[in-house]
C-alpha positions as CSV (number, residue, x, y, z in Angstrom):
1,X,46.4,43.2,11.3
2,X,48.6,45.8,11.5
3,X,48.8,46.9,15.1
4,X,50.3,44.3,17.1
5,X,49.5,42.8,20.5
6,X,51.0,42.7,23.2
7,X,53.9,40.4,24.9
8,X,51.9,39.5,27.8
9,X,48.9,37.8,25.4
10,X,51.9,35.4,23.8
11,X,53.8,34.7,27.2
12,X,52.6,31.2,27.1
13,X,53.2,30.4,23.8
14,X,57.1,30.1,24.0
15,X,56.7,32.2,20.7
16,X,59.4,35.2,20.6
17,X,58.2,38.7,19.2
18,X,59.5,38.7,15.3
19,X,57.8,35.4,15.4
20,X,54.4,36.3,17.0
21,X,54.4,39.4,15.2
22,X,54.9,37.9,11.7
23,X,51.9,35.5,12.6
24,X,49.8,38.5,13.5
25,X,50.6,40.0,10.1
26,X,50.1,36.8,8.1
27,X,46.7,36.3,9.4
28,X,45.8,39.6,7.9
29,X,48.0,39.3,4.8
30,X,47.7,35.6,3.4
31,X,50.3,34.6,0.6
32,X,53.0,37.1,1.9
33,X,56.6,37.1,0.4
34,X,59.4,37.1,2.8
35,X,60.2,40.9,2.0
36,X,56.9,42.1,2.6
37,X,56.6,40.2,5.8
38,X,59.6,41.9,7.1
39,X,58.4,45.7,5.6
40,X,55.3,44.6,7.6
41,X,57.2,44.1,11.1
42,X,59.5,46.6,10.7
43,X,62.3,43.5,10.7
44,X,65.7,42.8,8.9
45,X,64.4,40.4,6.3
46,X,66.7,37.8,8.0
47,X,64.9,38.2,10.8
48,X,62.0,37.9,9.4
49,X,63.1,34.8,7.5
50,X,64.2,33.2,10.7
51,X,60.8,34.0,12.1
52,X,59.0,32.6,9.7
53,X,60.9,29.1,9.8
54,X,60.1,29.4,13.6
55,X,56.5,29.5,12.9
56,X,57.0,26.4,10.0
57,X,58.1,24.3,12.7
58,X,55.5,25.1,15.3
59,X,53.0,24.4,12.3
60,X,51.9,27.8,12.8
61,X,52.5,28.9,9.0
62,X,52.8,27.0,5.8
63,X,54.8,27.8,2.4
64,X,52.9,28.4,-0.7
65,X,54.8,29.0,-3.5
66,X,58.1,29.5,-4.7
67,X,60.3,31.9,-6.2
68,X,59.8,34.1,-4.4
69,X,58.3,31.4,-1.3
70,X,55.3,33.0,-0.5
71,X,53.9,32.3,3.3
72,X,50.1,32.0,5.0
73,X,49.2,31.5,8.3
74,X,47.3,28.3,9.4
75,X,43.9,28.7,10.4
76,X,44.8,29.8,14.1
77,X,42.2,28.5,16.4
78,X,43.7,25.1,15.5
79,X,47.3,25.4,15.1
80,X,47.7,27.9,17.7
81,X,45.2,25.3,19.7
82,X,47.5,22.0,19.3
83,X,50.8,24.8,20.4
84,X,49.2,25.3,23.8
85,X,48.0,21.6,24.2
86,X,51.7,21.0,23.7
87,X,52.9,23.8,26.6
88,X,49.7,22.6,28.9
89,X,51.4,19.1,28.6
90,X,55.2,20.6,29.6
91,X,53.5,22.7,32.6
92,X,52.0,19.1,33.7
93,X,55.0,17.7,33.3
94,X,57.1,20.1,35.3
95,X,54.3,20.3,37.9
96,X,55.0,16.9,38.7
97,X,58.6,17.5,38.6
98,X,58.1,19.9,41.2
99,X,56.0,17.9,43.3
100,X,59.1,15.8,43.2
101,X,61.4,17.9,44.2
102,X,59.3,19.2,47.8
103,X,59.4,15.5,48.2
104,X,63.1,16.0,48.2
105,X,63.5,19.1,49.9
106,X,61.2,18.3,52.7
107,X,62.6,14.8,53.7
108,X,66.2,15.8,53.1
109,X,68.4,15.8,56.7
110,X,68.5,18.6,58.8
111,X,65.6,20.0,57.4
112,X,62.3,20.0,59.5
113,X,59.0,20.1,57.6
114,X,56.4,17.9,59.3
115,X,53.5,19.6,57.1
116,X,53.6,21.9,54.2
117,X,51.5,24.3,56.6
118,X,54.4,25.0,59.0
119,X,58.3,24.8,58.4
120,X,61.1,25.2,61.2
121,X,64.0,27.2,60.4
122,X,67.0,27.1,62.9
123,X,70.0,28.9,61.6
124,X,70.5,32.7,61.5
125,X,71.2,32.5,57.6
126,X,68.9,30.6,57.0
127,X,66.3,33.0,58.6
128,X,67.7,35.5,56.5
129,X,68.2,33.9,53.6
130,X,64.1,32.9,53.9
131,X,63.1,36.2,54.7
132,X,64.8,37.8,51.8
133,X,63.1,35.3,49.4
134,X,60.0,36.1,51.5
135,X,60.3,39.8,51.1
136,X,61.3,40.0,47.4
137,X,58.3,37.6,46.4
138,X,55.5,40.6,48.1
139,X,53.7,41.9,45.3
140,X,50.9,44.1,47.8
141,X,51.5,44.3,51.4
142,X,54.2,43.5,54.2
143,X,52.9,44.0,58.1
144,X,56.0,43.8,60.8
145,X,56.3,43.7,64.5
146,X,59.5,44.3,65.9
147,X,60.3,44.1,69.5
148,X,63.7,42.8,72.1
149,X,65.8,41.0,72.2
150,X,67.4,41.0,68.9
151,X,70.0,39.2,66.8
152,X,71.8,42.1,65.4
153,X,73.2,45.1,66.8
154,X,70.6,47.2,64.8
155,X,66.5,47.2,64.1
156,X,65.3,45.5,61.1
157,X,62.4,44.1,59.6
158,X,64.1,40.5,60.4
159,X,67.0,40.7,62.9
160,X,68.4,38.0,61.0
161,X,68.6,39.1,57.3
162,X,70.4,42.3,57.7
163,X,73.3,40.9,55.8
164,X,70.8,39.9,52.9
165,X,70.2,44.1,51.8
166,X,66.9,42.6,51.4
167,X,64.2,45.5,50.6
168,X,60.4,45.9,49.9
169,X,59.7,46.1,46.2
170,X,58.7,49.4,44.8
171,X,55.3,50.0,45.5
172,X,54.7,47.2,47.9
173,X,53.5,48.8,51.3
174,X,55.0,48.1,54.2
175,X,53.3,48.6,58.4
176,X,55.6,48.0,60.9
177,X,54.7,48.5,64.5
178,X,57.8,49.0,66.3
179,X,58.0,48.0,70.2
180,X,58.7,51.5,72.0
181,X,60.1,49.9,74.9
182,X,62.7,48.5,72.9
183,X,64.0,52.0,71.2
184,X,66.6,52.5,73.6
185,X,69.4,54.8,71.8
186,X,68.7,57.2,68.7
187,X,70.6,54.4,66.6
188,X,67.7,52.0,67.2
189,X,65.4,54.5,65.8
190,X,67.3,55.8,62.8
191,X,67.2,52.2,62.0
192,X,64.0,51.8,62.3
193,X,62.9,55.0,60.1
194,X,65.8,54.1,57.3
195,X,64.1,50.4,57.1
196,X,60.4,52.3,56.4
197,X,60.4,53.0,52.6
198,X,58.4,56.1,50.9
199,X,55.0,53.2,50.5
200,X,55.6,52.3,54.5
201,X,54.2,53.4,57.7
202,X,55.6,53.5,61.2
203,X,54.0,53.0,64.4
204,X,54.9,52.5,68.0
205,X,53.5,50.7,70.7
206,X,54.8,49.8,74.6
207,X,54.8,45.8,75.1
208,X,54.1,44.2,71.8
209,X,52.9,40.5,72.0
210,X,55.7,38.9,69.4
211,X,57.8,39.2,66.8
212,X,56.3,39.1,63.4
213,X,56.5,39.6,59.5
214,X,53.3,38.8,57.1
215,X,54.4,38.5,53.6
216,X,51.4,39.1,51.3
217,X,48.8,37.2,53.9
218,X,50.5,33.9,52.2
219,X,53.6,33.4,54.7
220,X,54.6,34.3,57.7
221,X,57.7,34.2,59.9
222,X,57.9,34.1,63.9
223,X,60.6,33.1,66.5
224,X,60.0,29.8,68.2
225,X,61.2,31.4,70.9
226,X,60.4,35.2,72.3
227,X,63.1,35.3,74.4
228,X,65.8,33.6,72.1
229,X,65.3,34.7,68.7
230,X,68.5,32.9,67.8
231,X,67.0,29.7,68.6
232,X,65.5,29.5,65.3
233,X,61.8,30.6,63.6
234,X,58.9,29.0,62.2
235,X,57.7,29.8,58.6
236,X,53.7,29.5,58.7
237,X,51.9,28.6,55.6
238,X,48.6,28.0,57.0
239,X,46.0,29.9,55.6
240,X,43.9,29.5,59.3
241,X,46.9,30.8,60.9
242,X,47.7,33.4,58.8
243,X,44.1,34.9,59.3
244,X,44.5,34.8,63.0
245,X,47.8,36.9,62.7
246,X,47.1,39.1,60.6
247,X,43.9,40.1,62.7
248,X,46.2,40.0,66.1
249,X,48.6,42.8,63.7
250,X,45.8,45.0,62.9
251,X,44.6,45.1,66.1
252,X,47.5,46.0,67.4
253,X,47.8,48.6,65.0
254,X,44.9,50.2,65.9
255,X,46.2,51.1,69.2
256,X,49.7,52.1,67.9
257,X,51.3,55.7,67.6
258,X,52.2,56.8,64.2
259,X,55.6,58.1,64.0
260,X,55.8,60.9,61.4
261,X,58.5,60.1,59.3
262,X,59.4,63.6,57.9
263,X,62.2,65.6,60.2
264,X,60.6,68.5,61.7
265,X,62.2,71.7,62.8
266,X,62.9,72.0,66.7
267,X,60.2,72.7,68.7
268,X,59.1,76.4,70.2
269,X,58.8,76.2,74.1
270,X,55.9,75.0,75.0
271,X,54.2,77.5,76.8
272,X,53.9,78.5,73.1
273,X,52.7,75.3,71.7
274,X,49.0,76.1,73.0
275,X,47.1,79.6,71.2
276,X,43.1,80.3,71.8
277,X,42.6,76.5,72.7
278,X,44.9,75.1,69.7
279,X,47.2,72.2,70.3
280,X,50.1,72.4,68.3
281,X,51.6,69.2,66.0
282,X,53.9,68.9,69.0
283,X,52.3,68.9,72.0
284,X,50.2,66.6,70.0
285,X,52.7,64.3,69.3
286,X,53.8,64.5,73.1
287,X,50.7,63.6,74.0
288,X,49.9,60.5,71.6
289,X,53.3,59.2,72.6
290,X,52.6,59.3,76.2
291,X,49.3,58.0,76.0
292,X,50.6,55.0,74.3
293,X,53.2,54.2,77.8
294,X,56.0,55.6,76.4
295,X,58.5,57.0,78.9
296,X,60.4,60.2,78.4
297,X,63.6,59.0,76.9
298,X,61.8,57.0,74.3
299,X,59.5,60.2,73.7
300,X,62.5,62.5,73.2
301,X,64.3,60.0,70.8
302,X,61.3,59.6,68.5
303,X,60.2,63.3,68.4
304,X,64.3,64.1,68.0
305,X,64.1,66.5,71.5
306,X,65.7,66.8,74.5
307,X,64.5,65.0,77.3
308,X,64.0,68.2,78.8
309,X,62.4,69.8,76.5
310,X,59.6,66.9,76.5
311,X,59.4,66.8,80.5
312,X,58.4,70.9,80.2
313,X,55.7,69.5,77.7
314,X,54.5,67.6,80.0
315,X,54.3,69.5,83.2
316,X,52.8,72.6,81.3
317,X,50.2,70.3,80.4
318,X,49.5,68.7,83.6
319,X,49.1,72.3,85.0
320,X,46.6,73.3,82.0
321,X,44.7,70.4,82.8
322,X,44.8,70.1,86.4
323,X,46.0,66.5,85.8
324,X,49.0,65.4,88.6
325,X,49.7,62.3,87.0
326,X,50.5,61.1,83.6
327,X,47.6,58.7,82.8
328,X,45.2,61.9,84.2
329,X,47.1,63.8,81.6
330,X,46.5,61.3,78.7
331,X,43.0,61.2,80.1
332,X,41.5,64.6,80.2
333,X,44.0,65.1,77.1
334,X,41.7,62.5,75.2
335,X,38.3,63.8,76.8
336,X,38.8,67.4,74.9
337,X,40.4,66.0,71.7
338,X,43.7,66.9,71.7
339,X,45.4,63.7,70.4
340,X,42.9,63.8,67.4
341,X,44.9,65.3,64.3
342,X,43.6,68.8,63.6
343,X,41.0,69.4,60.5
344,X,42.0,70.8,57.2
């Protein structure tokens, strides 16, 4: 065998890769010398000699000859068999060990675990500390809620792990549905774009239910209380649970505004944002903004304009339309499909 496989296929073998590698090659090449193992592997022949003792000891190869000692593999559905039996027996072993241990860590003082389906976290660093673990551990997906009041001065996925630097891994998306009511300075939503990474998406949304972070559909964290968020959180593990949140997120971020993430140059006036019937990526965003009860302020902060500018948005529309209010605006807005992103 001269092309060997991969790490990954050996992971559970304990064996290291000069040693795996100079199985692979004596199971093609039986009564090998020591130098033509390590030509073989591409090895220092003391590495190779060191590999092959490895594999001696695991029962893996045998010696047969001497001068020079001359090496063959044994017959690897059986010796290759008893190694795993062997590493099945340590996993059992450290399983129970770790079954221990939660024994430990849930029963130990100050620590409140009345089921492994629900945990109660009270400190700030501890929340943090948890979330960062959480947050590291997502292989696929991460969906956030974030609303007032919070525990730092700035927006983040969990008001109390800004200290941790804690990130998304690369490639693990993240949805976070940002409360608009509670984007009240532009430093609130700088915040909130820097903590969306290139895989993430950003929404907004007037009068969000909770505060919430889904790790993966496996965890979750939560306040205990929406009004305190200092007063500690709850870490869910119930699968149930879970289900019922993550169905409450993604209906809430159905209804959501995206928030486009790229800067955009400043707007033209906005008796030029409309041409032949066109609504222009602005006005647009004006529009879907408003129509998801967000006032002006919060409006001019997320599109980066002036308030002023937005409120002549606004009342150029509502004379196009004939609409005198804003929710008539929204309406007749929605009835001619000018919220709907334009086709390719």
């Amino acid at each position: 065998m001269d092309v060997f496989s991969s790490d990954a296929l050996w992971a559970g073998t304990g064996l290291g890769a000069p040693a795996r590698q100079a199985l692979e090659y004596l199971v093609g090449h039986p009564d090998a010398d020591e130098d033509t193992v390590a030509a073989g592997i591409g090895v220092p022949a003391t590495a190779a000699r060191a590999a092959l003792r490895s594999l001696e000891a695991e029962l893996l190869a045998v010696r047969v000859g001497e001068r020079p000692t001359r090496w063959s593999a044994s017959p690897p559905r059986s010796s290759l068999g008893a190694l795993l039996g062997r590493k099945r027996q340590e996993l059992a072993r450290a399983e129970l060990y770790a079954e221990q241990l939660h024994e430990i860590y849930r029963t130990a003082p100050g620590r409140h675990i009345a089921t492994d389906l629900f945990e109660v976290v009270e400190s700030d660093e501890q929340v943090g500390a948890r979330y960062a673990h959480l947050l590291r551990s997502s292989r696929h997906e991460v969906l956030h809620f974030a609303k007032p009041p919070y525990v730092t001065s700035r927006i983040a996925p969990a008001d109390a792990s800004t200290a941790t630097g804690a990130t998304v891994r690369p490639g693990v998306r993240l949805r976070s549905v940002y409360d608009s009511d509670g984007i009240s300075d532009d430093g609130c939503l700088e915040a909130a774009l820097r903590s969306t990474t290139a895989e993430g998406e950003l929404r907004l949304l007037p009068g969000l239910p909770m505060k919430l972070v889904i790790f993966d559909g496996v965890a979750a964290i939560m306040p205990l209380r929406g009004d305190d968020p200092a007063a500690g959180s709850l870490v869910v593990h119930s699968s149930t649970l879970l289900d019922v949140l993550t169905a409450l997120f993604e209906s809430v971020w159905e209804r959501a505004v995206p928030l486009s993430l790229e800067s955009r140059p400043a707007a033209p006036t906005a008796s030029a944002e409309r041409h032949d019937g066109v609504v222009h990526s602005r006005t647009r965003d004006i529009l879907r903004l408003m129509s998801a009860g967000m006032k002006d302020d919060a409006i001019a902060r997320a599109l980066r304009l002036s308030r002023r500018t937005v409120q002549t948005h606004i009342s150029d529309l509502g004379r196009q339309l004939g609409a005198r209010t804003r929710f008539q605006i929204a309406l007749l807005a929605q009835e001619r499909g000018w919220l709907a992103a334009p086709e390719e």
